[in-house]
C-alpha positions in Angstrom: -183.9 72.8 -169.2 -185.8 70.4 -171.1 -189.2 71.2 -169.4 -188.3 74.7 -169.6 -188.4 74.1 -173.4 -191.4 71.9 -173.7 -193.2 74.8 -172.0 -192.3 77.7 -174.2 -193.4 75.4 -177.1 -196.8 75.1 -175.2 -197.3 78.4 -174.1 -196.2 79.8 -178.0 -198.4 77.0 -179.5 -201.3 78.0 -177.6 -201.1 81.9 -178.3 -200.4 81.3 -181.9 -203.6 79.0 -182.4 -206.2 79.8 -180.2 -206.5 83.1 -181.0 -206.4 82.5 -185.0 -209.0 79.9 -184.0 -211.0 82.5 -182.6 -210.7 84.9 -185.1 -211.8 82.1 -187.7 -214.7 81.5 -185.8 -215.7 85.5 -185.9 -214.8 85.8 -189.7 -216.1 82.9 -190.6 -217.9 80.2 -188.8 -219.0 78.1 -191.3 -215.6 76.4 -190.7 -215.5 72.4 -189.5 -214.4 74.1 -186.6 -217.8 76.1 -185.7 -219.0 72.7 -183.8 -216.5 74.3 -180.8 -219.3 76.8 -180.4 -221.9 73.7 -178.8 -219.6 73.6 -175.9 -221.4 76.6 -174.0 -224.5 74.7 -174.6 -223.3 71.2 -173.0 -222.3 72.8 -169.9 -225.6 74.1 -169.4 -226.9 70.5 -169.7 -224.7 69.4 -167.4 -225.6 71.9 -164.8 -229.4 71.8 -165.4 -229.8 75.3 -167.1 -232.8 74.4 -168.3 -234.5 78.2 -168.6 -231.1 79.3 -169.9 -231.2 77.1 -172.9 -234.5 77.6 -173.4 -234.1 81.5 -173.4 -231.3 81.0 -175.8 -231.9 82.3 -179.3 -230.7 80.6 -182.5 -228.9 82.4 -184.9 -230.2 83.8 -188.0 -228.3 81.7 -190.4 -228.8 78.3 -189.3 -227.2 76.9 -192.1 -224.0 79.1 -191.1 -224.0 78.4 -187.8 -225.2 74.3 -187.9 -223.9 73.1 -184.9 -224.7 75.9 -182.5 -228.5 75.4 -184.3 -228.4 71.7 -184.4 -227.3 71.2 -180.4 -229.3 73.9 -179.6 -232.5 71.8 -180.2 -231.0 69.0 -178.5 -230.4 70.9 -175.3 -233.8 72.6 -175.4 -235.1 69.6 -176.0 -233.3 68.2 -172.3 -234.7 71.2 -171.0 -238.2 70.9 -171.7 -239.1 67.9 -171.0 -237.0 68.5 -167.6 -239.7 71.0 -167.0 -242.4 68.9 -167.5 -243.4 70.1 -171.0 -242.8 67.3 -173.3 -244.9 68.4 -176.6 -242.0 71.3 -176.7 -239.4 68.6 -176.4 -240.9 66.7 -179.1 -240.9 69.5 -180.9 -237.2 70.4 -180.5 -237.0 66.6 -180.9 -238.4 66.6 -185.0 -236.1 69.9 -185.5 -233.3 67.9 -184.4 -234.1 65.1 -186.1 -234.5 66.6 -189.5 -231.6 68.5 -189.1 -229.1 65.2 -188.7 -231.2 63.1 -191.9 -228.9 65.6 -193.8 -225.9 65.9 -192.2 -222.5 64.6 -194.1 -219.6 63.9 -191.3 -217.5 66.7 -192.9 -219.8 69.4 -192.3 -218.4 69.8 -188.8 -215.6 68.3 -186.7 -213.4 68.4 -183.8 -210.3 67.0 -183.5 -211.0 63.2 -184.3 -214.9 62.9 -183.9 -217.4 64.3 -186.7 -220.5 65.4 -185.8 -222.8 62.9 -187.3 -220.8 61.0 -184.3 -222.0 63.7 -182.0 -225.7 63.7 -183.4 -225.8 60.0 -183.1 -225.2 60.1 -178.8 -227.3 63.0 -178.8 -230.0 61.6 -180.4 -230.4 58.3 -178.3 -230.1 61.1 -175.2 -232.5 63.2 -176.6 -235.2 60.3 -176.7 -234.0 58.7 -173.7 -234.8 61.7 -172.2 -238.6 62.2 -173.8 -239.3 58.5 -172.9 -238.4 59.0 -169.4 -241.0 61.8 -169.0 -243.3 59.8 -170.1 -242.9 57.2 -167.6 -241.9 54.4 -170.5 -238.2 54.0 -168.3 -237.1 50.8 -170.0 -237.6 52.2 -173.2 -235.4 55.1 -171.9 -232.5 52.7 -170.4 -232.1 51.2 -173.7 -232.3 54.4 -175.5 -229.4 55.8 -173.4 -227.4 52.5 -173.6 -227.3 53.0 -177.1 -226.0 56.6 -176.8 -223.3 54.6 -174.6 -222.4 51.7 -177.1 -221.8 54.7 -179.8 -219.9 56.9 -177.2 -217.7 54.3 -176.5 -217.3 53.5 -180.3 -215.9 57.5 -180.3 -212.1 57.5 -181.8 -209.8 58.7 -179.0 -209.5 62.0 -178.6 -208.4 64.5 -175.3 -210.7 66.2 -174.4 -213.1 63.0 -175.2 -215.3 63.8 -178.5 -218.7 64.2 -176.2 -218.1 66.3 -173.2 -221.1 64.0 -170.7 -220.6 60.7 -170.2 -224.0 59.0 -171.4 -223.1 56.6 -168.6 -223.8 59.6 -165.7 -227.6 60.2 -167.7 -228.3 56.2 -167.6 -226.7 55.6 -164.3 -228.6 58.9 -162.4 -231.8 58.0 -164.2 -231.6 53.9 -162.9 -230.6 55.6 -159.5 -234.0 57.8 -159.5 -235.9 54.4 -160.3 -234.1 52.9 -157.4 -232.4 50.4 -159.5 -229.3 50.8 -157.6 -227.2 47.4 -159.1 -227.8 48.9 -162.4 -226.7 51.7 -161.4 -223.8 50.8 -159.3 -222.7 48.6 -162.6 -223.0 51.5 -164.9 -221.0 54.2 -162.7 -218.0 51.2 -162.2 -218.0 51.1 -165.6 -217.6 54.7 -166.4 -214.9 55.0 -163.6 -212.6 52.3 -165.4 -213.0 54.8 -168.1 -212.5 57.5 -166.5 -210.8 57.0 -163.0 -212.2 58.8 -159.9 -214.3 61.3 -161.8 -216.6 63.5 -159.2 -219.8 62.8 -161.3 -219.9 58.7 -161.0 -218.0 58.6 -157.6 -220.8 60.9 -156.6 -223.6 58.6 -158.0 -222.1 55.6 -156.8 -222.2 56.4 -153.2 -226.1 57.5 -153.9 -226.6 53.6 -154.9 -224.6 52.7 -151.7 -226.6 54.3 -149.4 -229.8 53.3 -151.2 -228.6 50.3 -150.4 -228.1 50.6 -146.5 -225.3 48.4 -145.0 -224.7 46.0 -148.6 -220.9 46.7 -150.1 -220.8 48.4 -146.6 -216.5 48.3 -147.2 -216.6 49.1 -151.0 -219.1 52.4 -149.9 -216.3 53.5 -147.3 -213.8 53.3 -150.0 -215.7 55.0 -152.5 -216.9 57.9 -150.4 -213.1 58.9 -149.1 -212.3 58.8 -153.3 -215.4 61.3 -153.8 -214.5 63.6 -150.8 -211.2 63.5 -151.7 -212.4 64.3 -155.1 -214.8 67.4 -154.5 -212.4 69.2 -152.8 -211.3 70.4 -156.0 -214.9 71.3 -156.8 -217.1 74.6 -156.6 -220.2 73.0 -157.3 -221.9 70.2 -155.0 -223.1 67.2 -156.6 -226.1 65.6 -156.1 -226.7 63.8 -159.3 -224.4 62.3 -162.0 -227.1 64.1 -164.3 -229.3 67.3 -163.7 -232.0 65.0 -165.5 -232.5 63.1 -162.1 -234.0 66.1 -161.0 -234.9 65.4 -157.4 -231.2 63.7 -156.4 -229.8 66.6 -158.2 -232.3 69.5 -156.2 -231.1 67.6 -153.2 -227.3 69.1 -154.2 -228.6 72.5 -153.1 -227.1 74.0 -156.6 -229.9 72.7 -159.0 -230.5 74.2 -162.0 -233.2 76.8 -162.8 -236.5 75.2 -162.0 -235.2 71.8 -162.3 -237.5 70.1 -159.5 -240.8 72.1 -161.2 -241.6 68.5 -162.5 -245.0 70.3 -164.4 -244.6 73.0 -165.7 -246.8 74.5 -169.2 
């Protein structure tokens, strides 16, 4: 009887809000609660959309619609330099940054996190990202374990305040350079974070077979938690991150053009 009641309060709570939180958004999106419009974006970074976002127009008011304009130029940003052109992702890069030296945490938020916390992750990503196409990796590894120290400084919040793990970008990035200890570290951490999530479990066991017959007992254990794991899944994984672009063309689902390494 009880769960019976807890789940008409669920189901009556969720018709009630989300759809006056939809129609907010329509009438007026200028609302703190306009930053739930990025979310379309960060799924297309985490599946390597990179012509998608870069085909994706910005609104006319970018005042109105801030975060939708503001993670916009982050994600195109990803996407360039993914596809070899990095003087358009430094060029998303300076919107972006000019964009957060004005930001005031109240102009946007979900749930618990504002979105100068949000800009901060994305902008250590963001550079991570430019650095690593240009071949200065260490610079990039401490960029992105930046982004990590302030993602993990995030208040607590379910879904978690910023949707990819900066610890799948740093972890599938080290994997690409063949630092697989680094890696292997990284993706441990993010699982005791987040227990048997597909993305690191899927990462680790690229770092254990990089690795040929060393951990040969912890690989056994860790592959039967990913298959396990991915049967819940639609999409291979070949990459905690799209941004490792030949791990994650080896998947057989990249993204748009991921692989084309140079592109103008």
């Amino acid at each position: 009887m009880l769960t019976i009641s807890c789940f008409s309060f669920l189901s009556s709570s969720f018709l009630l809000y989300f759809p006056c939180l939809f129609l907010s958004l329509l009438v007026s999106p200028c609302l703190p609660q306009e930053l739930y419009r990025a979310t379309r974006l960060m799924i297309l970074i985490r599946f390597g959309k990179w012509r998608e976002l870069i085909a994706m127009t910005f609104q006319q008011d970018r005042e109105l619609h801030l975060a939708h304009t503001l993670f916009l130029h982050y994600g195109r940003g990803i996407a360039y330099g993914a596809l070899g052109d990095v003087a358009s992702a430094k060029q998303e890069q300076r919107a972006f940054l000019g964009m957060t030296a004005t930001l005031k945490p109240d102009d946007r938020i979900k749930h618990n996190v504002h979105i100068c916390d949000m800009a901060n992750i994305a902008k250590n990503v963001l550079n991570a990202e430019i650095l690593y196409r240009e071949e200065h990796f260490e610079d990039a590894f401490a960029a992105l374990r930046s982004a990590v120290e302030s993602f993990d400084g995030l208040p607590y919040d379910e879904p978690h305040g910023w949707l990819m793990s900066p610890r799948h970008t740093l972890g599938a990035l080290l994997t690409e350079q063949k630092k697989f200890y680094e890696a292997l570290e990284v993706y441990e951490q993010d699982l005791i974070k987040f227990p048997k999530n597909p993305w690191s479990l899927s990462g680790a066991q690229t770092c254990f077979d990089g690795l040929g017959l060393g951990r040969k007992d912890d690989s056994a254990r860790n592959r039967t938690m990913l298959e396990f794991a991915m049967k819940a899944c639609d999409v291979r994984i070949g990459a905690s991150c799209a941004c490792a672009l030949e791990d994650w063309g080896e998947s057989g689902t990249k993204g748009e053009e991921c692989c084309a390494k140079s592109t103008a």
